[in-house]
C-alpha positions in Angstrom: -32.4 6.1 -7.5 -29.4 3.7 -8.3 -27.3 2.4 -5.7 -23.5 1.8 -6.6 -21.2 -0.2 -3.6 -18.1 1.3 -2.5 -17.0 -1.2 -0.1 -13.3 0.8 0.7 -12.2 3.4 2.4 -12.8 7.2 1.2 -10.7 10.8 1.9 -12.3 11.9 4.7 -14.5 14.2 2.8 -16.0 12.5 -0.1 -19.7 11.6 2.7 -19.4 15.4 3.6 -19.5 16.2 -1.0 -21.9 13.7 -1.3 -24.4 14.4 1.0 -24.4 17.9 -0.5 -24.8 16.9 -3.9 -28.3 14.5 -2.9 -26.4 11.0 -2.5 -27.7 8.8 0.5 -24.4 7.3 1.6 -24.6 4.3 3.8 -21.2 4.9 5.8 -19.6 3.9 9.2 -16.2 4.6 10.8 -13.7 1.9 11.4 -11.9 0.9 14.2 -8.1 1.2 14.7 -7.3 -2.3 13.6 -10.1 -2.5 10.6 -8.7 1.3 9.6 -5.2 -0.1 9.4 -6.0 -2.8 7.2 -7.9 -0.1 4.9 -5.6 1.7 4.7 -3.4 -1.0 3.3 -5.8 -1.7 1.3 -6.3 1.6 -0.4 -2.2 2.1 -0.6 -2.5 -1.3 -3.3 -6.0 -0.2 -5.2 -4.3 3.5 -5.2 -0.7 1.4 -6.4 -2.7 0.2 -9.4 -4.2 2.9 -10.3 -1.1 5.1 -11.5 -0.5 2.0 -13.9 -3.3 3.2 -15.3 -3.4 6.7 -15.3 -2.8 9.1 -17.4 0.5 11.6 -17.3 -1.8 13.9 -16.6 -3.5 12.3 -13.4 0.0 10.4 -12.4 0.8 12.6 -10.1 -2.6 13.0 -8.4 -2.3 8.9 -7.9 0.9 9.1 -6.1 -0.6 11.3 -3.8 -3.3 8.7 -3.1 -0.5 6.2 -2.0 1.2 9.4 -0.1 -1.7 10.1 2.1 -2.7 6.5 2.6 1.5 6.4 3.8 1.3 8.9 5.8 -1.9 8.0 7.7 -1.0 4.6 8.0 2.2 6.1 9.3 0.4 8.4 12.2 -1.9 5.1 12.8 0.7 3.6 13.4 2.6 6.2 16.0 5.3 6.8 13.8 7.1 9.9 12.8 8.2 10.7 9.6 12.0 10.9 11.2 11.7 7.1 12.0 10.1 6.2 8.7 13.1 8.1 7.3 15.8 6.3 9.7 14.1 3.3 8.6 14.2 3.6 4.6 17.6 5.0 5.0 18.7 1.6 7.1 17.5 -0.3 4.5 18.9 1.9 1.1 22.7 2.2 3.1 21.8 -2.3 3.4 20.3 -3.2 0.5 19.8 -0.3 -2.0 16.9 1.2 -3.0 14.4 0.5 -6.0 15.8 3.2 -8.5 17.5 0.9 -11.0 14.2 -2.1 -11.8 16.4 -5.0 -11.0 14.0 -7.7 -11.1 14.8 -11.5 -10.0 13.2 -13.8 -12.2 14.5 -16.5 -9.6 17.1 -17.7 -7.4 18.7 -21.1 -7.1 20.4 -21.4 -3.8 22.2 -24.2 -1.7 20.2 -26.2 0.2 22.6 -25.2 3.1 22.3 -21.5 2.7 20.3 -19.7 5.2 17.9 -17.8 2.9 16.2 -21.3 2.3 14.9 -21.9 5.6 13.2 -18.4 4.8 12.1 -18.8 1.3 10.7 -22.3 2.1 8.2 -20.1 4.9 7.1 -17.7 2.8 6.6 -20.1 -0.2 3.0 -17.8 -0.9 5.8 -15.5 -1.9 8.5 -17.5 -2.9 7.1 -20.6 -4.1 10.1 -23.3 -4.8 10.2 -24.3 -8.8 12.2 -27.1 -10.2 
């Protein structure tokens, strides 16, 4: 019998579907902090996948990330009505992602206050001459 490694976190489900179907699934639960983490974890691999998908299965992949949000969300002990204050916050600040403004880079003074900030995140924002 062939033996495939999953190594990432499944809808609750899928052990229940495969056990039915014959499969021997090796499985465990995780703890909160290790079920966090997956679940960030499955929001990016789910994020890649609608690059990839078809218009057909697009939507279907959004809903991946969705319910990866909104477990992270109740893992979390949030409600949707803070998550909501929150995005809001930040749109009414800083505007939202609808119009794919993309910085290639920024050149800055060395006295402005974003430096201090860009220069500690450098695995993010790594300085170029």
């Amino acid at each position: 019998m062939p033996k495939f490694k999953f190594n990432k976190l499944v809808r609750d489900k899928i052990v229940e579907h495969q056990l039915a179907s014959g499969a021997k699934p090796r499985y465990h639960q995780l703890d909160d902090r290790r079920h966090k983490a997956a679940l960030v974890n499955k929001i990016i691999e789910e994020a890649r996948e609608i690059l990839l998908a078809s218009q057909a299965d697009v939507a279907g992949e959004i809903a991946d990330v969705q319910q990866a949000i909104d477990d992270l969300t109740a893992k979390f002990g949030l409600s949707n009505a803070t998550i909501t204050k929150a995005k809001k916050a930040k749109n009414d600040k800083n505007g939202s992602f609808k119009n794919g403004i993309f910085i290639d880079d920024v050149e800055v003074a060395e006295t402005d206050e974003w430096v201090a900030y860009y220069r500690k995140n450098a695995d993010r924002y790594p300085e170029v001459d």
